[in-house]
C-alpha positions as CSV (number, residue, x, y, z in Angstrom):
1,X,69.4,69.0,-67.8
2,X,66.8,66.6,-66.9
3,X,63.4,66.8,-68.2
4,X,60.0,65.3,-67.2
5,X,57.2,65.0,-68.8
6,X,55.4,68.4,-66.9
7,X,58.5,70.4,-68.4
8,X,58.0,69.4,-71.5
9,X,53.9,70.4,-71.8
10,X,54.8,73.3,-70.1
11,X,57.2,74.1,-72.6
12,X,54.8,73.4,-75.0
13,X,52.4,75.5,-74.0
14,X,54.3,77.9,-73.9
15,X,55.6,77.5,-76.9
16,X,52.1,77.5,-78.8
17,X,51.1,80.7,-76.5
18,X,54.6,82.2,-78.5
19,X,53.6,81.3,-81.6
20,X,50.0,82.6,-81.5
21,X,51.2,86.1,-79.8
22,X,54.6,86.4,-81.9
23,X,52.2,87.3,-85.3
24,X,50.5,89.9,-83.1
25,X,53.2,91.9,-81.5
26,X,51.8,91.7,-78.1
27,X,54.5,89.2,-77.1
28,X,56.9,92.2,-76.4
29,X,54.2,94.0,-74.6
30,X,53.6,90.9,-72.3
31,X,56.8,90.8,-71.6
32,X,56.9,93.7,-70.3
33,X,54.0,93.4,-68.1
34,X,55.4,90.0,-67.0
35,X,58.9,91.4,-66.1
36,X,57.0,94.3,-64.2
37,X,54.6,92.0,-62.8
38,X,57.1,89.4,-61.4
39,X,56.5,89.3,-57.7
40,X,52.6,89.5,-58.3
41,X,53.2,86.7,-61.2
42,X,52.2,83.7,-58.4
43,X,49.0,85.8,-57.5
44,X,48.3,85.7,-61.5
45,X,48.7,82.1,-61.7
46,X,46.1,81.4,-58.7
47,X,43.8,84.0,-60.1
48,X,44.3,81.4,-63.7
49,X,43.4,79.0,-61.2
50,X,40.1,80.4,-60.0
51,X,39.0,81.6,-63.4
52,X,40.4,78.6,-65.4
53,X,36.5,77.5,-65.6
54,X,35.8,80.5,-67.1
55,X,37.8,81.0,-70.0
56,X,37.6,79.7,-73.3
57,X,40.1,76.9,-75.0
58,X,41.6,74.2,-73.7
59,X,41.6,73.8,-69.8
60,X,45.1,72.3,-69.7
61,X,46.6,74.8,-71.3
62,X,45.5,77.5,-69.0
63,X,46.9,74.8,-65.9
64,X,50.2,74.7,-68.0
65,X,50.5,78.6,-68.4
66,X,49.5,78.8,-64.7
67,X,52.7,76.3,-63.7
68,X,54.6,77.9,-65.6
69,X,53.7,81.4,-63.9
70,X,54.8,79.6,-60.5
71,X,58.2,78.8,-62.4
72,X,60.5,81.8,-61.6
73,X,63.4,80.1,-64.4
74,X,60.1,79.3,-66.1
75,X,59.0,82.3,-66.4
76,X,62.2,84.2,-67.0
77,X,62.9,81.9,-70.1
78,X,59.5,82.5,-71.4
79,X,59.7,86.6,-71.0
80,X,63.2,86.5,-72.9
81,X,62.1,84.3,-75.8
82,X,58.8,86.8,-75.9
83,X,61.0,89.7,-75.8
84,X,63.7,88.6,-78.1
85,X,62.2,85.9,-80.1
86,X,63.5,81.9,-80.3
87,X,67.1,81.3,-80.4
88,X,68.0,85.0,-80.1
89,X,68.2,85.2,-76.3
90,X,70.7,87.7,-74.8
């Protein structure tokens, strides 16, 4: 597979979001609200978009998470690895 540079901040992104969440266990729970949410998950990235002023951290990362929302194998890939952790995807 071919990768350009947006995959790969996305994936990183996404990858720091599964880090910070993994040591919670909310990832699971997002998962689940992603998976149930998937035909409303482009509506949640343009709400990101509108409130991306608002919220705290880093600006890109919110645009990254919001891309990644628009994704559908995007987001599929990132609900699995929440739900079953790195490496362990079924």
């Amino acid at each position: 597979m071919l990768y350009c540079a947006a995959m790969v901040d996305r994936h990183d992104a996404s990858s720091r979001l599964i880090t910070l969440l993994g040591g919670t266990g909310l990832g699971r729970i997002l998962a689940i609200i992603l998976d149930a949410a998937g035909p409303f998950a482009l509506i949640g990235a343009q709400a990101l978009y509108t409130l991306e002023p608002f919220l705290g951290g880093n600006r890109e990362e919110w645009t990254e998470f919001g891309q990644m929302l628009e994704d559908p194998e995007g987001l599929d890939r990132f609900i699995k690895t929440l739900r079953f952790g790195k490496g362990e995807e079924r």
